[in-house]
VEXVEX-549161 format. One line per field, with one value per residue (C-alpha): x, y, z; residue number from 1; residue in one letter. Coordinates in nm, 4 decimals, decimal comma. Example, Ala and Ser with C-alpha at 12.3 -4.5 7.8 and 13.67 -1.06 7.14 Angstrom:
<pts>
u c(1,2300/1,3670)
v c(-0,4500/-0,1060)
w c(0,7800/0,7140)
n c(1/2)
res c(a/s)
</pts>
This chain:
<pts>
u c(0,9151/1,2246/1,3397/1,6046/1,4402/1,3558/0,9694/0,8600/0,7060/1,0799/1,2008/0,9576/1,0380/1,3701/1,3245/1,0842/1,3280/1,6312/1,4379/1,3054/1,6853/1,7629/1,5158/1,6008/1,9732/1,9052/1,6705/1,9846/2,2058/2,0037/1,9502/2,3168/2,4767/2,2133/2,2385/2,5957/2,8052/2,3976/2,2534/2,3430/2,3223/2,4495/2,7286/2,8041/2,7994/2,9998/3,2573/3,1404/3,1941/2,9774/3,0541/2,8308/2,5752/2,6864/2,5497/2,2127/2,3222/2,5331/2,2247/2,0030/2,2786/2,3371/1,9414/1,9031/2,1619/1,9745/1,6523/1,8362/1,6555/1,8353/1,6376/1,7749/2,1084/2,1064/1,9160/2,2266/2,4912/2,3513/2,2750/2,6415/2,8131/2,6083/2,7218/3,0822/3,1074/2,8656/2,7980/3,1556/3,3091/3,5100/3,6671/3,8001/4,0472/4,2871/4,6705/4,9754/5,1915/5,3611/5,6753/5,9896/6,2037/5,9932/5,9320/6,0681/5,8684/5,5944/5,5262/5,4954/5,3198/5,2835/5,0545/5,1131/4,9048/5,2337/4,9260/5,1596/5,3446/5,3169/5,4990/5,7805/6,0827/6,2969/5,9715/5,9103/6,2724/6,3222/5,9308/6,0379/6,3981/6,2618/5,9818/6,1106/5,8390/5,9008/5,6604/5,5808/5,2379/5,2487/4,9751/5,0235/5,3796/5,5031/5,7385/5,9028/6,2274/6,4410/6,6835/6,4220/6,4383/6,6805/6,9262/6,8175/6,4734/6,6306/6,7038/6,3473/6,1499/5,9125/5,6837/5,3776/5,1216/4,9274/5,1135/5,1322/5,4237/5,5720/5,9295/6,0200/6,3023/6,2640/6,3112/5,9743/5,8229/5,5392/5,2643/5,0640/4,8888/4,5038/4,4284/4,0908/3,8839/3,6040/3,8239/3,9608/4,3213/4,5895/4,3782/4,3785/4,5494/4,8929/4,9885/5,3424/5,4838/5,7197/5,9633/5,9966/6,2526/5,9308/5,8090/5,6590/5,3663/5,1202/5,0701/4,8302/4,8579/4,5094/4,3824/4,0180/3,8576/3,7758/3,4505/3,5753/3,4323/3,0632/3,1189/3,2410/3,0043/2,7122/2,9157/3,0004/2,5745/2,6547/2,3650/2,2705/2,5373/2,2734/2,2998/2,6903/2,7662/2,5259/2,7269/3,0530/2,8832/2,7758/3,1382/3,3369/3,1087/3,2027/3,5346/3,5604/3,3707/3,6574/3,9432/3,7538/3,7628/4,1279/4,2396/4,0784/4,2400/4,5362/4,5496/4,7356/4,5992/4,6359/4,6116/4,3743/4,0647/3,8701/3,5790/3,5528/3,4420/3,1252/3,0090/2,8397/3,0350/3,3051/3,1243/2,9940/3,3712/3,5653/3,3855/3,5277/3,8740/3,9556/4,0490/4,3913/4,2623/3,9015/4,0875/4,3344/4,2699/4,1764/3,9727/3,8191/4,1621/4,1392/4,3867/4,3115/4,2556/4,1094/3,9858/3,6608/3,6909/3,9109/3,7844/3,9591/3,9825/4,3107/4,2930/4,4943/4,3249/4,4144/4,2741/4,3668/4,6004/4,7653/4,6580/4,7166/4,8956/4,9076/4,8560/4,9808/4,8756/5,1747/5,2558/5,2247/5,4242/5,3293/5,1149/4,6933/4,6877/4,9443/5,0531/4,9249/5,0976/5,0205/5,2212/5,1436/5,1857/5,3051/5,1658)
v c(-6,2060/-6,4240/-6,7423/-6,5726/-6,3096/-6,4398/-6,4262/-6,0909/-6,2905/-6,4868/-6,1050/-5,9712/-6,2403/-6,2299/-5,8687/-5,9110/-6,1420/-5,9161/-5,6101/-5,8800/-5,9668/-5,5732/-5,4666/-5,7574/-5,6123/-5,2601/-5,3963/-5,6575/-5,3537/-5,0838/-5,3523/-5,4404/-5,0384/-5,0509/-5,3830/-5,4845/-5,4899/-5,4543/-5,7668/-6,0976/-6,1911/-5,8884/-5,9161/-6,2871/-6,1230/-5,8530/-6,0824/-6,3970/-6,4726/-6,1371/-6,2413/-6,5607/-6,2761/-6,2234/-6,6100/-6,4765/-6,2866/-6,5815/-6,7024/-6,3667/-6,2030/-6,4952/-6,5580/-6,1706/-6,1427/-6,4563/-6,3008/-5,9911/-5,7895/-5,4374/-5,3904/-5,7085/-5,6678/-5,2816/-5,4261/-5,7089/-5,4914/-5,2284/-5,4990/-5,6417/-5,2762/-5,2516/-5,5998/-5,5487/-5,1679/-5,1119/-5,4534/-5,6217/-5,3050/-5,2765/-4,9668/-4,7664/-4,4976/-4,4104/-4,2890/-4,3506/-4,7077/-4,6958/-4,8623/-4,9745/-4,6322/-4,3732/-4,0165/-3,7412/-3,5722/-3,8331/-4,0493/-4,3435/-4,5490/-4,9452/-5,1755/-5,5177/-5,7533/-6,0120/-6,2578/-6,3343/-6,6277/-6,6883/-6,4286/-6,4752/-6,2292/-6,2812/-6,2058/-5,9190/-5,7759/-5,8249/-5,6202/-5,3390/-5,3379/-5,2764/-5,0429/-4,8539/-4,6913/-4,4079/-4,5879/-4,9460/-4,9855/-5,3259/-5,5526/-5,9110/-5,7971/-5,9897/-6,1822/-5,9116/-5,8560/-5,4988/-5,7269/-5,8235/-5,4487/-5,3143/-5,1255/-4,8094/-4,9265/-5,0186/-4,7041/-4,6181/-4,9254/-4,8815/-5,1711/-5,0492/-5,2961/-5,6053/-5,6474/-5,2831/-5,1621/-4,8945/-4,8598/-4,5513/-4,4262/-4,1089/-4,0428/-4,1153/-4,0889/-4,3182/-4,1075/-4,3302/-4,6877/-4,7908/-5,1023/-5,1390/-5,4585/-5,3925/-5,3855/-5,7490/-5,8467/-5,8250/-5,4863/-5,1751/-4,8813/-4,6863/-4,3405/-4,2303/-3,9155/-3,9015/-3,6549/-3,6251/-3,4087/-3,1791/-3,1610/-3,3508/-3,5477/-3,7754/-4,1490/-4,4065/-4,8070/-4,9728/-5,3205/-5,3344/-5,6941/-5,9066/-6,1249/-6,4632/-6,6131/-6,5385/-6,5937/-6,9694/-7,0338/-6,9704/-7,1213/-7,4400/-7,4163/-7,4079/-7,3890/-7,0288/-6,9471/-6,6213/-6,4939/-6,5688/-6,3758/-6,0851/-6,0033/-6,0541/-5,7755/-5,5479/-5,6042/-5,4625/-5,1746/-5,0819/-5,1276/-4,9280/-4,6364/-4,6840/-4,6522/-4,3625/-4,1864/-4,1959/-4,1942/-3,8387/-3,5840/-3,8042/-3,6970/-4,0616/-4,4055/-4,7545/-5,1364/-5,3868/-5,2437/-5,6350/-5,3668/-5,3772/-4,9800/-5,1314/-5,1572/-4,9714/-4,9644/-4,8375/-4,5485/-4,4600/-4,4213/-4,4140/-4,2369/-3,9096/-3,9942/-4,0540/-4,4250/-4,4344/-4,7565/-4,5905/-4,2661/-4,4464/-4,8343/-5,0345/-5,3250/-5,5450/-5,4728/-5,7576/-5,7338/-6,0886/-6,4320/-6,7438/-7,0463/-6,9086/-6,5437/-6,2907/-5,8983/-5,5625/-5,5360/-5,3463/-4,9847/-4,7190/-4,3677/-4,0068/-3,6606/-3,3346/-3,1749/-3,5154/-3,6341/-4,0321/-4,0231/-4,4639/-4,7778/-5,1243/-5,4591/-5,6764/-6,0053/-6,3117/-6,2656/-6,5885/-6,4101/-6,4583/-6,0368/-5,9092/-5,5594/-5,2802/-4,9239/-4,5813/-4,2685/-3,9435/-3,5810/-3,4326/-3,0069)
w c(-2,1061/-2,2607/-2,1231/-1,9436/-1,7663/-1,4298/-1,3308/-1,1408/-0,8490/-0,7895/-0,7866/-0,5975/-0,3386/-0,3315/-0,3055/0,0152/0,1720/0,1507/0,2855/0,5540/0,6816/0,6412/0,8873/1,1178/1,1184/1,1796/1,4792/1,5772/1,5306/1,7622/2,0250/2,0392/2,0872/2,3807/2,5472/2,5010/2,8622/3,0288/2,9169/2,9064/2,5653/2,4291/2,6508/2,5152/2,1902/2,2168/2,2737/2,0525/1,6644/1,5695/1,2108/1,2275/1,1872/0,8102/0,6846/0,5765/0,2779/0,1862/0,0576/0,0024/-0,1746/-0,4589/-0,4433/-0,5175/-0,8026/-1,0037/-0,9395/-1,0570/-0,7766/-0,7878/-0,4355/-0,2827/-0,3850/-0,2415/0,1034/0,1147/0,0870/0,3208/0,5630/0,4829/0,5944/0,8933/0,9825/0,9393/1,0675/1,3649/1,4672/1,4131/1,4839/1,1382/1,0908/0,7727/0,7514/0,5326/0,7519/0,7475/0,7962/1,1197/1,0203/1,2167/1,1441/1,3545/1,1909/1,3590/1,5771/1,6946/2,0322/1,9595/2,2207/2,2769/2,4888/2,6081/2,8005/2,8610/3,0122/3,3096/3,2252/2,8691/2,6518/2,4724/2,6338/2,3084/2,0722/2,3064/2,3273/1,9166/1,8499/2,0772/1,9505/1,5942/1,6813/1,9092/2,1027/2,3028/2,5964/2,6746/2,8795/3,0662/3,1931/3,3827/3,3337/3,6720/3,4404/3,2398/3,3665/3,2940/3,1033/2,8635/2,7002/2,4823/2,7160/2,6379/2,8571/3,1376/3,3692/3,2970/3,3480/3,6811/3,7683/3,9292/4,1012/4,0406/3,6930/3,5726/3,4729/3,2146/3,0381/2,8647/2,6434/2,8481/3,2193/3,3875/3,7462/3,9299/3,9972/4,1825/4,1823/4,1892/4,3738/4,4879/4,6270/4,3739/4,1126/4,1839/4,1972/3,9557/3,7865/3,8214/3,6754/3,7252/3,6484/3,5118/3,4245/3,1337/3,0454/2,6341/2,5055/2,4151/2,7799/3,0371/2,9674/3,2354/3,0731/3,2522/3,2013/3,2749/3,3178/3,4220/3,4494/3,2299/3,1258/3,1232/3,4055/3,2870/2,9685/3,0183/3,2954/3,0261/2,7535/2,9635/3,0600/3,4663/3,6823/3,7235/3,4420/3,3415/3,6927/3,6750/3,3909/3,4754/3,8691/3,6000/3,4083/3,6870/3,8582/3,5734/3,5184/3,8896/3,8351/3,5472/3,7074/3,9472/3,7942/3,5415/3,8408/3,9641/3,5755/3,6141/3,3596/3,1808/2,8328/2,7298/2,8830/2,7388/2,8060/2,8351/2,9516/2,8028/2,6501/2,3145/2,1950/2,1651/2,5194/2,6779/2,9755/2,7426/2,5771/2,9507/3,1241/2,8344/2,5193/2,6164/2,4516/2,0815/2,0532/1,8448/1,6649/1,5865/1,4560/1,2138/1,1956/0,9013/0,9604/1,2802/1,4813/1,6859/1,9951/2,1683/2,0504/2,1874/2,0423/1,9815/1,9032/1,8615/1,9906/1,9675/2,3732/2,3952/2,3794/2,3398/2,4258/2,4076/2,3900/2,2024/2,1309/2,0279/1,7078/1,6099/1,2687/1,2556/1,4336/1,3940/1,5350/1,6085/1,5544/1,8508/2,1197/2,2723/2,4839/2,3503/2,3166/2,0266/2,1280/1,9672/1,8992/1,8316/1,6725/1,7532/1,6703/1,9617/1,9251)
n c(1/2/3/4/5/6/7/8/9/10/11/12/13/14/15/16/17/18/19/20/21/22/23/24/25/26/27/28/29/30/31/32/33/34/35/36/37/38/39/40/41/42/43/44/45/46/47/48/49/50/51/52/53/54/55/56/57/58/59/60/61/62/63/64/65/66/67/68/69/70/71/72/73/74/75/76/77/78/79/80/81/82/83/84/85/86/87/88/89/90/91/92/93/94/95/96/97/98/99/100/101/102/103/104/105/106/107/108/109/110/111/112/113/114/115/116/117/118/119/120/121/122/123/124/125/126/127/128/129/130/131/132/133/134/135/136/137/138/139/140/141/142/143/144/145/146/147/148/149/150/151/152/153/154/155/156/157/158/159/160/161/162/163/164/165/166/167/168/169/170/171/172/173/174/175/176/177/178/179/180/181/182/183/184/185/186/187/188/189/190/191/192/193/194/195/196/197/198/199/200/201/202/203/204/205/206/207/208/209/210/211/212/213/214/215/216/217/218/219/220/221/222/223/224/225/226/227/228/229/230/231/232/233/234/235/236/237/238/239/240/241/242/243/244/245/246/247/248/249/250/251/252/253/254/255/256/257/258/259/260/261/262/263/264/265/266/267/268/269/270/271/272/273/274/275/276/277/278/279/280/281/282/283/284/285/286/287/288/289/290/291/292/293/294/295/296/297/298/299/300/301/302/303/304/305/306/307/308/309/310/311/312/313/314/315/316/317/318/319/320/321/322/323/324/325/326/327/328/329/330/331)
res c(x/x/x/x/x/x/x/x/x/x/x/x/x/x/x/x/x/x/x/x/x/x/x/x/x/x/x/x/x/x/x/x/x/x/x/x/x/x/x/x/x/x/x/x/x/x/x/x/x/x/x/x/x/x/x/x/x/x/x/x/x/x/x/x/x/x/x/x/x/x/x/x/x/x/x/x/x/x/x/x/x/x/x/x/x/x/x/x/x/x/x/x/x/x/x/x/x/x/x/x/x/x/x/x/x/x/x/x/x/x/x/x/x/x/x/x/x/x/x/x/x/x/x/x/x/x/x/x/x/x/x/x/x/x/x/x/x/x/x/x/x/x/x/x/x/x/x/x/x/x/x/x/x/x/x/x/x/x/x/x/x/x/x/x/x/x/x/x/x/x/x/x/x/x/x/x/x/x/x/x/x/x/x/x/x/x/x/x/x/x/x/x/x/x/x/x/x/x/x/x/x/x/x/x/x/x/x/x/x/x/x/x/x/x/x/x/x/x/x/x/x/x/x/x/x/x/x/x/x/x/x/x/x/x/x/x/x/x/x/x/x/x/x/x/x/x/x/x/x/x/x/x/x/x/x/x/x/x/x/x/x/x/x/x/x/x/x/x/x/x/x/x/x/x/x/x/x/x/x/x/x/x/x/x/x/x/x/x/x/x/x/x/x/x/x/x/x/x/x/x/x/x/x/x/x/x/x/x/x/x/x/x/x/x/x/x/x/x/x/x/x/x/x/x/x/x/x/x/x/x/x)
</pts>
């Protein structure tokens, strides 16, 4: 053995170690996909600094690469993927850019959560200006006024309920409105239908509850904060059931359904749709910030024959979700 070669027990342990953390992932990881939206720590996961769960191989890596352990290096990176794709929700595909000057030929589809009060109407009227989607999907839109669209928005802009709303640069029709005590106020979903110069089409805007209430009663350690967040968790898997329900056959839904694809709920209600962002996104896609996290809780769904060619995140809007858009293929 030469000075430089590192002893085969410091190997051997590093080795051990990585293997150790890799197993302890894939456990973390299983656990997670189950428990996530059913119990409560899972749940304060799910919408917690999931990366946190990447400072392990900060150490294991660098320790594995000066023990020059091919089998801790392989275990780290493994561990690292599994980290970043399944348990952070990190996606990778490789489509198109959507860019300002739509393509021929595609839908192109934007949702908003304009958190009541807060957005920006002049950041909100410049963005759709220059993107130009073909439909606007509102949430806590009470403030959003018809003059805050371009003018070719205006005829076709229909508030629903409780914040809901839709604009089109199409003709378009209110179907109907979901309101419903279990679902709490100011949620729900709407139902539009749309009239592209390709045909009529049925679009849904959605906005189911959100977490927040157990999720700072355990954070700010409340008495009974466990039992707080778990009725939080069991009232939005109602709700969502709910408004699965009257949502029904709608080949195009978006908004703020505050589930990150991760849930459970989610895959339960919702997993029967492709999820634009899943099909073409590049990266975490994180749709709302907050001073402690950010989470990809805006959704935009669909089902075939559509096809989602490109998404984009926007920028701040002043409002703490950036909207997200969708093009489509339209068959």
């Amino acid at each position: 053995m030469t000075p430089s070669t590192p002893p085969s027990r410091f190997r051997k342990w590093a080795g051990r170690l990585a293997l150790a953390n890799l197993v302890i992932v894939i456990g973390v990881v299983v656990w997670f996909y189950t428990a996530a939206d059913q119990h409560w720590l899972a749940t304060l996961l799910l919408f917690g600094p999931r990366w946190v769960a990447l400072a392990p191989l900060a150490l294991l890596l660098p320790l594995s690469l000066l023990a020059r352990s091919v089998s801790g290096v392989v275990c780290c990176l493994i561990a690292a993927v599994l980290i970043a794709g399944p348990f952070m929700g990190g996606t990778v595909n490789i489509a198109s850019d959507l860019a300002p000057p739509r393509e021929p030929g595609t839908l192109r589809l934007m949702t908003f959560n304009a958190d009541s009060k807060s957005a920006n109407r002049e950041l909100f009227h410049r963005f759709v200006e220059t993107y130009e989607p073909d439909v606007i999907c509102l949430q806590d839109a009470d403030r959003i006024l018809v003059d805050d669209f371009p003018i070719e928005y205006r005829l076709n802009f229909l508030p629903g309920s409780n914040g809901l709303a839709m604009a089109s640069r199409y003709p378009l029709k209110l179907l109907g409105t979901l309101s419903d005590a279990k679902i709490g106020p100011a949620r729900g979903a709407a139902r539009y239908r749309v009239s592209f110069p390709s045909g009529d089409r049925e679009v849904a805007t959605v906005h189911l509850p959100t977490p927040r209430p157990g999720l700072e009663a355990v954070l700010s350690r409340k008495p009974g904060a466990v039992g707080t967040l778990e009725t939080v968790i069991a009232k939005r898997s109602t709700a969502s059931a709910i408004v699965r329900r009257w949502i029904d056959t709608t080949p195009l839904l978006a908004g703020d359904f505050n589930l990150p694809v991760e849930s459970s709920i989610y895959r339960r209600d919702w997993g029967q749709y492709q999820n634009a962002y899943s099909e073409a996104g590049l990266g975490w896609g994180s749709t709302m910030f907050s001073n402690r996290a950010s989470v990809r809780i805006d959704q935009i769904l669909f089902q075939a024959p559509l096809q989602c060619r490109s998404v984009l995140i926007g920028p701040d809007l002043g409002s703490a979700h950036h909207p997200l858009l969708a093009d489509f293929t339209q068959p």
